[in-house]
C-alpha positions in Angstrom: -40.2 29.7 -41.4 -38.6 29.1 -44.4 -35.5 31.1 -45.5 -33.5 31.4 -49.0 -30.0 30.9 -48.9 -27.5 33.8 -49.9 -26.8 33.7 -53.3 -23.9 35.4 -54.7 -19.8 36.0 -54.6 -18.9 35.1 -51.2 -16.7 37.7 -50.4 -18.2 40.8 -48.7 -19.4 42.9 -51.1 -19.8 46.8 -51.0 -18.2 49.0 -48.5 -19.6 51.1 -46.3 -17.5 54.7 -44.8 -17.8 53.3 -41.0 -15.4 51.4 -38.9 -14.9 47.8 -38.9 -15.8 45.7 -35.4 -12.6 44.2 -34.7 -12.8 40.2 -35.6 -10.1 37.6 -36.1 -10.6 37.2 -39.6 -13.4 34.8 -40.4 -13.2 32.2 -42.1 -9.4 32.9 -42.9 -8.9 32.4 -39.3 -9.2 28.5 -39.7 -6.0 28.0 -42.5 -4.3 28.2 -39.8 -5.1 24.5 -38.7 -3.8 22.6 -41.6 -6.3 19.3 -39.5 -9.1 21.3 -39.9 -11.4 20.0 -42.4 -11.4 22.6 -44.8 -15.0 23.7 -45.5 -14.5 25.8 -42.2 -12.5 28.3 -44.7 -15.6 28.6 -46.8 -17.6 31.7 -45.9 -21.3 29.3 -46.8 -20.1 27.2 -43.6 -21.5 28.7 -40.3 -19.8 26.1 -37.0 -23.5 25.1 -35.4 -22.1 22.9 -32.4 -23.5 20.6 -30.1 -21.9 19.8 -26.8 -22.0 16.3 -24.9 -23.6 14.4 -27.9 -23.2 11.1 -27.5 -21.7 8.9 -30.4 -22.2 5.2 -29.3 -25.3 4.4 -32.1 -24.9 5.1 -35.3 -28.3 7.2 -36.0 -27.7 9.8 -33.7 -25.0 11.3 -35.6 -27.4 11.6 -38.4 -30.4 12.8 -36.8 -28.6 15.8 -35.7 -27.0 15.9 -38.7 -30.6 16.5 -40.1 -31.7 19.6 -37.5 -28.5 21.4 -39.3 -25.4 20.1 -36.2 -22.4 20.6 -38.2 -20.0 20.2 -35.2 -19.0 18.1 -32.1 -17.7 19.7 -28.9 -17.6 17.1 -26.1 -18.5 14.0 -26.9 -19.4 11.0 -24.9 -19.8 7.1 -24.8 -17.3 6.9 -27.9 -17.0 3.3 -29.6 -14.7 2.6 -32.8 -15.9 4.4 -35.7 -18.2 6.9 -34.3 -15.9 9.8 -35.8 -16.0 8.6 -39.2 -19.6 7.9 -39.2 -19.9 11.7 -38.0 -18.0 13.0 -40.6 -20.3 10.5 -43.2 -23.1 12.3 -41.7 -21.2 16.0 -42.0 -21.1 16.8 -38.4 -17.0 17.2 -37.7 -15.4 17.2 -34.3 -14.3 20.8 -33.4 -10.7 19.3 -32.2 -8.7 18.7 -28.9 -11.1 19.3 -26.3 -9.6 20.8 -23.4 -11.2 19.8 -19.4 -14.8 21.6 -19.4 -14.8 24.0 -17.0 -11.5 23.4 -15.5 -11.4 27.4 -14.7 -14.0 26.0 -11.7 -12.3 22.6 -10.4 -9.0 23.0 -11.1 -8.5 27.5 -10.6 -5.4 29.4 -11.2 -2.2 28.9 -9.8 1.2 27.3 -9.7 0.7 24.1 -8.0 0.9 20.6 -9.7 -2.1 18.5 -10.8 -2.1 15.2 -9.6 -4.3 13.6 -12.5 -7.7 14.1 -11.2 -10.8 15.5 -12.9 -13.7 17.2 -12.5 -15.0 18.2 -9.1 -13.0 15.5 -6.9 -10.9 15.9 -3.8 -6.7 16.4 -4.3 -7.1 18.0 -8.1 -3.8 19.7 -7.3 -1.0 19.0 -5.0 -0.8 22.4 -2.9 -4.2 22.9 -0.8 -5.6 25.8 -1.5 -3.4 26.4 -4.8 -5.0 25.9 -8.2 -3.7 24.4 -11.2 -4.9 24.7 -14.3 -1.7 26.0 -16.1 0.0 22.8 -14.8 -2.9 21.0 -16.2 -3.2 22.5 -19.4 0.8 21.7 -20.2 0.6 18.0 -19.3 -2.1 17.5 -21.5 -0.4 19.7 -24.7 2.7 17.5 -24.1 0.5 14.5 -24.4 -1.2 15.9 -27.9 0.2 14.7 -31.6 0.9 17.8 -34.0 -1.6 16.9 -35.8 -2.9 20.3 -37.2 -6.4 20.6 -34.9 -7.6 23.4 -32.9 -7.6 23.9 -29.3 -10.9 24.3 -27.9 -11.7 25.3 -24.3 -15.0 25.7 -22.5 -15.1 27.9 -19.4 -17.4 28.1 -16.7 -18.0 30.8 -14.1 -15.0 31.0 -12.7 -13.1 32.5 -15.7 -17.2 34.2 -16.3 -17.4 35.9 -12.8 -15.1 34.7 -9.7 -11.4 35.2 -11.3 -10.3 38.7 -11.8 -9.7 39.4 -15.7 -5.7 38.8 -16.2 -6.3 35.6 -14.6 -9.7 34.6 -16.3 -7.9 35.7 -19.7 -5.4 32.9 -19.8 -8.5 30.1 -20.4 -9.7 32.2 -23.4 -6.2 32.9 -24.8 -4.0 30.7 -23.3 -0.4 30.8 -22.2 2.2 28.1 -23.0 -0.6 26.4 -24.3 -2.6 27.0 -27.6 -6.5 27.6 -27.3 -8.1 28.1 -30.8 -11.7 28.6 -30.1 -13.5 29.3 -26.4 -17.4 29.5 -25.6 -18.9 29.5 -22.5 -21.7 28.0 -20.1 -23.7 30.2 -18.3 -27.4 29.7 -18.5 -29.4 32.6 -17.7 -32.7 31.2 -18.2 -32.9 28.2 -16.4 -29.7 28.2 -13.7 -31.7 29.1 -11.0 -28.3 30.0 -8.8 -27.9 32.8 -11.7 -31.0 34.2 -11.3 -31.6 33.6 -7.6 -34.1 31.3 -6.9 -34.0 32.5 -2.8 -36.0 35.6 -2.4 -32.9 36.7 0.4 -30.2 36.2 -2.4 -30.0 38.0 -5.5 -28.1 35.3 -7.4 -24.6 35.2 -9.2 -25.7 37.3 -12.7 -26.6 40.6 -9.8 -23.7 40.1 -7.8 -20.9 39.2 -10.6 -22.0 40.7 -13.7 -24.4 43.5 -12.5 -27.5 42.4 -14.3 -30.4 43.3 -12.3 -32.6 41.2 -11.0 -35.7 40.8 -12.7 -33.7 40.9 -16.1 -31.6 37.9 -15.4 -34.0 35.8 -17.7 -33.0 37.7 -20.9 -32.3 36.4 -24.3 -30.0 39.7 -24.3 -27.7 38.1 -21.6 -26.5 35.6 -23.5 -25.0 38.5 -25.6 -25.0 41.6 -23.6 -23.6 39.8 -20.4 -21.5 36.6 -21.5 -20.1 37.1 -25.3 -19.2 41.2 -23.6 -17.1 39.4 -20.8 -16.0 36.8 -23.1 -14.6 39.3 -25.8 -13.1 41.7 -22.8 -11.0 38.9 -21.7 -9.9 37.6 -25.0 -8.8 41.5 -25.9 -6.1 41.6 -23.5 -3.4 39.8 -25.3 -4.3 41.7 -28.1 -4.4 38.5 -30.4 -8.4 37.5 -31.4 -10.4 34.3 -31.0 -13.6 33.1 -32.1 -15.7 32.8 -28.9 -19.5 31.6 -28.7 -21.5 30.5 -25.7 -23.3 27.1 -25.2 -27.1 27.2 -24.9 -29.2 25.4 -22.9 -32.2 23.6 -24.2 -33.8 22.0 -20.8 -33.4 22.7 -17.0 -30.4 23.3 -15.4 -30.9 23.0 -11.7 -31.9 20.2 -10.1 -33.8 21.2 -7.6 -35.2 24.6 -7.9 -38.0 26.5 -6.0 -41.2 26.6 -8.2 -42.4 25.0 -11.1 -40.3 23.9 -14.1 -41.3 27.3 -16.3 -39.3 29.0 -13.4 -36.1 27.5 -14.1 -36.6 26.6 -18.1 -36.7 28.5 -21.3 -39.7 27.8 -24.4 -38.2 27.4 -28.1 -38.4 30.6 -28.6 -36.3 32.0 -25.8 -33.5 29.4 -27.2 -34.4 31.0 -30.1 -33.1 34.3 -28.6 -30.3 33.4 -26.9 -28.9 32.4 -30.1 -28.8 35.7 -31.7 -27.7 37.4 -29.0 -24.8 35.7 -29.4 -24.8 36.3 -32.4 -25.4 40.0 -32.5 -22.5 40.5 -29.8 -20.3 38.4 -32.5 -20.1 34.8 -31.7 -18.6 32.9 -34.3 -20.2 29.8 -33.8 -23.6 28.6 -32.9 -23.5 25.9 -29.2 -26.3 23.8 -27.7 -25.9 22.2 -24.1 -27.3 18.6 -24.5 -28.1 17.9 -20.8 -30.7 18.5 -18.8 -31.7 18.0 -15.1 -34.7 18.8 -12.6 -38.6 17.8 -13.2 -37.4 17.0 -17.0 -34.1 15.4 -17.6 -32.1 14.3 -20.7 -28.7 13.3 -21.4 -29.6 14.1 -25.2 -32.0 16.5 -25.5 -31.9 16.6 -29.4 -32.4 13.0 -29.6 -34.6 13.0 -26.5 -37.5 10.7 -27.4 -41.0 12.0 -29.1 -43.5 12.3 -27.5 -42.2 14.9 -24.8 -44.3 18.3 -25.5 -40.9 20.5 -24.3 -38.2 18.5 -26.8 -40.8 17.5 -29.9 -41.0 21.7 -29.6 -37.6 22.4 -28.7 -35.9 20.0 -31.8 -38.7 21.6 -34.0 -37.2 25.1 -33.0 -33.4 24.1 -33.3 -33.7 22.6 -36.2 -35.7 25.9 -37.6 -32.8 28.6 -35.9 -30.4 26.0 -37.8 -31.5 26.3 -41.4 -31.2 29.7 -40.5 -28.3 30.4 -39.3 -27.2 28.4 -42.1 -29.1 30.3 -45.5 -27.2 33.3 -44.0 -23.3 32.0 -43.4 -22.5 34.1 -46.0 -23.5 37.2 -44.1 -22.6 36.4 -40.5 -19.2 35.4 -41.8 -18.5 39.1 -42.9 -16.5 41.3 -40.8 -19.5 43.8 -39.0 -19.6 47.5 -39.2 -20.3 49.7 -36.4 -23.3 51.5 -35.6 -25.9 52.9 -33.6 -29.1 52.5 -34.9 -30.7 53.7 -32.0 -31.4 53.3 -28.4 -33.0 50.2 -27.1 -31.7 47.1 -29.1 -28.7 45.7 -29.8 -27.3 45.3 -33.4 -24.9 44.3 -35.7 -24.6 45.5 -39.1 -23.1 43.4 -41.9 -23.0 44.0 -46.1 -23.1 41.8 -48.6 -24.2 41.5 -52.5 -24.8 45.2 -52.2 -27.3 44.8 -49.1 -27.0 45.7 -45.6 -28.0 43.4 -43.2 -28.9 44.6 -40.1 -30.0 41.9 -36.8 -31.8 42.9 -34.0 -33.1 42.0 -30.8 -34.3 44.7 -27.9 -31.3 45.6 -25.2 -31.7 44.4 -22.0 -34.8 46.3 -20.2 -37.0 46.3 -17.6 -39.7 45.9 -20.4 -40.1 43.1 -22.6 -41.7 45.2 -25.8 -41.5 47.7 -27.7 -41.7 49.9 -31.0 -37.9 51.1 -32.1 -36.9 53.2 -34.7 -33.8 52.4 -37.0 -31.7 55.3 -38.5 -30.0 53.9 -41.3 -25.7 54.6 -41.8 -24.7 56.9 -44.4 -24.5 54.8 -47.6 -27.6 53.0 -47.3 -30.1 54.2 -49.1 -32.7 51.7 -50.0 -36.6 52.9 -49.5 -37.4 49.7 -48.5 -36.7 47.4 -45.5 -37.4 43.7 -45.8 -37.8 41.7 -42.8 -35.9 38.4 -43.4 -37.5 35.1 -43.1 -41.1 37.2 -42.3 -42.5 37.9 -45.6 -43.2 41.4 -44.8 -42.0 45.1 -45.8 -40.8 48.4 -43.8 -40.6 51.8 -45.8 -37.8 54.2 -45.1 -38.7 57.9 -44.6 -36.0 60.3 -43.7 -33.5 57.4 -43.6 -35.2 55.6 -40.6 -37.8 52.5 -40.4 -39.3 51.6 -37.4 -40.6 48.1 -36.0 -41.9 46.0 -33.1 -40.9 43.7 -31.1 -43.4 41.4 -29.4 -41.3 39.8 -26.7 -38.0 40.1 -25.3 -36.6 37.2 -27.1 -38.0 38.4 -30.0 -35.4 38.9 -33.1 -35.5 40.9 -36.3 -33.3 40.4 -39.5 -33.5 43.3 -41.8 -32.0 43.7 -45.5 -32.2 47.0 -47.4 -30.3 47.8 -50.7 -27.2 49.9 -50.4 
């Protein structure tokens, strides 16, 4: 599917008589980091990360340079060089990485750490006392002013175990800075989320109340984990961007049933993508491992050959260009409105268009035919479906359209 890019003055233009969503300000947001390489203040630069790339060979960086990777989160097996050649290849490193996950292996509290990582014994000094804060400050201390964001990638216990005023502090920070925050949780193929045991109804059911049979939802990566995301990041009353890391293989490595069970297909990654993006992610992640029946270290540079990643690059690299042809639109501050029930949207204008993405809500079902009333303001007779080559009318200020699976995302522009 081939996509045009947005043409035009960058700024958003038009105006619409609704409220604003509430946003940190775009690409504004990123003057603030004076290390920052400055294109990230240019509304035609969407952030499309990839997390645990590894930089030790040269070609990597350029190969996912090529399926439209624009940013580093983690990286591993670094040797001299490997950020410059990243940068020749236009991919930048998003900044200080903070511990991944930390919110799991090293909790809340007051206790020292004693210089361990990940999930080892004697993280912190107290038993039984967390110490992430303590954590956190060592490392800042250690950190040049060099300009660079903070960025911090939390796992389920900021996601479901800690109670919000404590899970706040990874997304905001306290006497530490944190500049940017996604999260991990794969609903598609985490087979604890989703309960792979018939006699346990897995984490998503019992932490975020998403039933059951709709754990595997493109929707959740919106509805369910940029919705807790942007609840804990509202308390201090300061915004972040936020964004959630997407999986591209399986997760768990040994889980009941077959690999389809506990995987996603292109275009559920597909779908997880713009749910984020609907529910206001600022940045586009990929998760670059993969375990069980079929695992990678580097699933975008996984080698050909392999019917699940020859499909799966094919489809990143797709979602990329597209994500990318509309950076001027996604980085617009959103309007809101209901269009209707059944989907979730988000409604943006620019070069006197309205631009309106949509994938069905969270449901039982996994189809469906929904109708679209259109804001006050917009009153184009025609609907085009982006990157689709096809046309809705309007009649009485509504369109209507289907959707053929629950992963399944529309992009709509209509003259203002």
């Amino acid at each position: 599917m081939v996509v045009s890019p947005v043409t035009g003055d960058r700024a958003a233009d038009g105006q619409l008589d609704l409220p604003r969503v509430p946003w940190e300000g775009g690409p504004a947001y990123y003057a603030r980091f004076a290390g920052l390489n400055e294109r990230w203040q240019d509304p035609a630069f969407f952030p499309v990360m990839y997390w645990g790339a590894y930089v030790n060979e040269t070609d990597k960086a350029w190969n996912n340079a090529a399926k439209g990777i624009n940013v580093y989160g983690e990286v591993y097996a670094p040797v001299p060089g490997w950020d410059e050649n990243a940068r020749a290849a236009g991919i930048d490193q998003i900044g200080h990485v903070l511990p991944d996950e930390a919110d799991m292996w090293a909790g809340y509290g007051h206790a020292r750490w004693t210089g361990r990582w990940g999930f080892q014994d004697g993280i912190c000094e107290a038993p039984g006392v967390g110490c992430s804060p303590d954590l956190f400050r060592q490392l800042e201390a250690e950190r040049p002013a060099d300009g660079l964001m903070r960025y911090y990638n939390g796992g389920k216990g900021m996601m479901m175990w800690m109670p919000p005023e404590v899970a706040a502090t990874f997304v905001d920070g306290e006497s530490w800075p944190v500049g940017v925050a996604t999260t991990s949780l794969y609903f598609y193929s985490d087979w604890n989320l989703h309960g792979g045991d018939p006699a346990w109804p897995g984490e998503a059911t019992t932490f975020l109340g998403v039933p059951r049979d709709q754990v595997r939802r493109a929707a959740n990566y919106g509805e369910a984990a940029m919705t807790r995301l942007r609840e804990l990041d509202a308390r201090d009353g300061e915004r972040t961007p936020l964004g959630v890391l997407v999986e591209l293989g399986q997760q768990s490595g040994s889980v009941p049933g077959d690999f389809g069970h506990a995987s996603m297909t292109p275009e559920q990654i597909e779908g997880a993508v713009w749910s984020s993006l609907i529910h206001e992610a600022r940045l586009v992640g990929y998760f670059s491992h993969a375990f069980g029946t079929q695992p990678t270290s580097d699933a975008l540079n996984h080698p050909a050959g392999d019917p699940h990643y020859d499909a799966v690059k094919a489809k990143v690299t797709q979602v990329n260009a597209r994500v990318a042809a509309l950076a001027p639109v996604l980085n617009t501050q959103s309007y809101e409105w209901d269009f209707g029930p059944g989907v979730s949207t988000m409604l943006k204008v620019h070069a006197g268009s309205a631009y309106v993405f949509a994938q069905q809500a969270r449901a039982a079902h996994t189809s469906g035919t929904y109708s679209f009333t259109l804001p006050p303001g917009v009153t184009g007779t025609t609907v085009e479906v982006v990157g689709e080559r096809r046309t809705l009318p309007v009649v009485g200020g509504r369109f209507s359209d289907t959707f053929a699976a629950e992963h399944s995302t529309h992009i709509y522009r209509v003259h203002l």
